[in-house]
N, C-alpha and C positions, 0 to 999 in steps of 0.2 A: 535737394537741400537748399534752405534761403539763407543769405548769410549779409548780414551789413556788418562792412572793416570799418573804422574810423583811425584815421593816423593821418601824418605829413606824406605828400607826394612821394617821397622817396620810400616812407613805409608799405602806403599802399599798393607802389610797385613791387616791392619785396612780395607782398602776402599775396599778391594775386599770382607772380609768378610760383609760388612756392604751388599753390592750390591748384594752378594750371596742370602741374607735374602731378598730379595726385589722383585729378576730376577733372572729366569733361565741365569747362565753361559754357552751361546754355542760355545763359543771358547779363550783360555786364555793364551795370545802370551808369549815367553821368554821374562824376564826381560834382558833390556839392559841397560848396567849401560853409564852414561850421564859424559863428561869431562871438563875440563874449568872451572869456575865458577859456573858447577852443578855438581862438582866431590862427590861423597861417595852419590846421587841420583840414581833411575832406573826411565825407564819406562815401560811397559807394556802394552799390547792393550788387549783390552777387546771386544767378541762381547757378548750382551747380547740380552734375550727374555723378554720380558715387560708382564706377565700374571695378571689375579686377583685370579688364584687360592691360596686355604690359604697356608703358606708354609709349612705344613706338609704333603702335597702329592705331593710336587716336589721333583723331582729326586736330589741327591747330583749333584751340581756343578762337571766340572774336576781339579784337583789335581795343586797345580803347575810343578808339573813335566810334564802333560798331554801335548802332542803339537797336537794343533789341532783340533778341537769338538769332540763330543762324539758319536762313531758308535750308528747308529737305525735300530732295526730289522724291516723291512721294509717290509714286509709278515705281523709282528705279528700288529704292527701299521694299518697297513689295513683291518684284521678281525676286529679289535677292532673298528673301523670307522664306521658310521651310516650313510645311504643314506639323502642327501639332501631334503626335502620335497621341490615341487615348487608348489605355487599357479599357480592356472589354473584362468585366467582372464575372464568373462562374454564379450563377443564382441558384 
């Protein structure tokens, strides 16, 4: 899911930490601050992972400072991987 928050700094803390709690964070754009009529706002793009697992075994979110998702050992991801079982259909 993609998601751009727009609010005041201390908004867009709230709603990323609310989202954090929810979904995995896999990518957490710069804040760009908004001009005109939405001056002293940011926005910020959010891509997020929609899981049911409980949130005490997902991984921390990246950082605001982070640009970018978060590197995956991609070897160690694949050991850990279980083969697909596929039913075999009676013809």
């Amino acid at each position: 899911m993609e998601v751009w928050l727009i609010g005041t700094r201390a908004e867009l803390d709230a709603a990323i930490d609310a989202l954090t709690a929810v979904a995995y964070v896999i990518q957490l754009g710069d804040r760009q601050p908004l001009a005109g009529a939405d001056a002293g706002r940011h926005r910020v793009f959010l891509r997020l992972a929609l899981t049911t697992a409980h949130a005490a075994h997902r991984r921390p979110g990246p950082t605001h400072a982070d640009r970018g998702g978060a590197l995956v050992d991609l070897d160690a991801a694949r050991a850990g991987r279980r083969p697909a079982h596929r039913r075999q259909h009676a013809g």
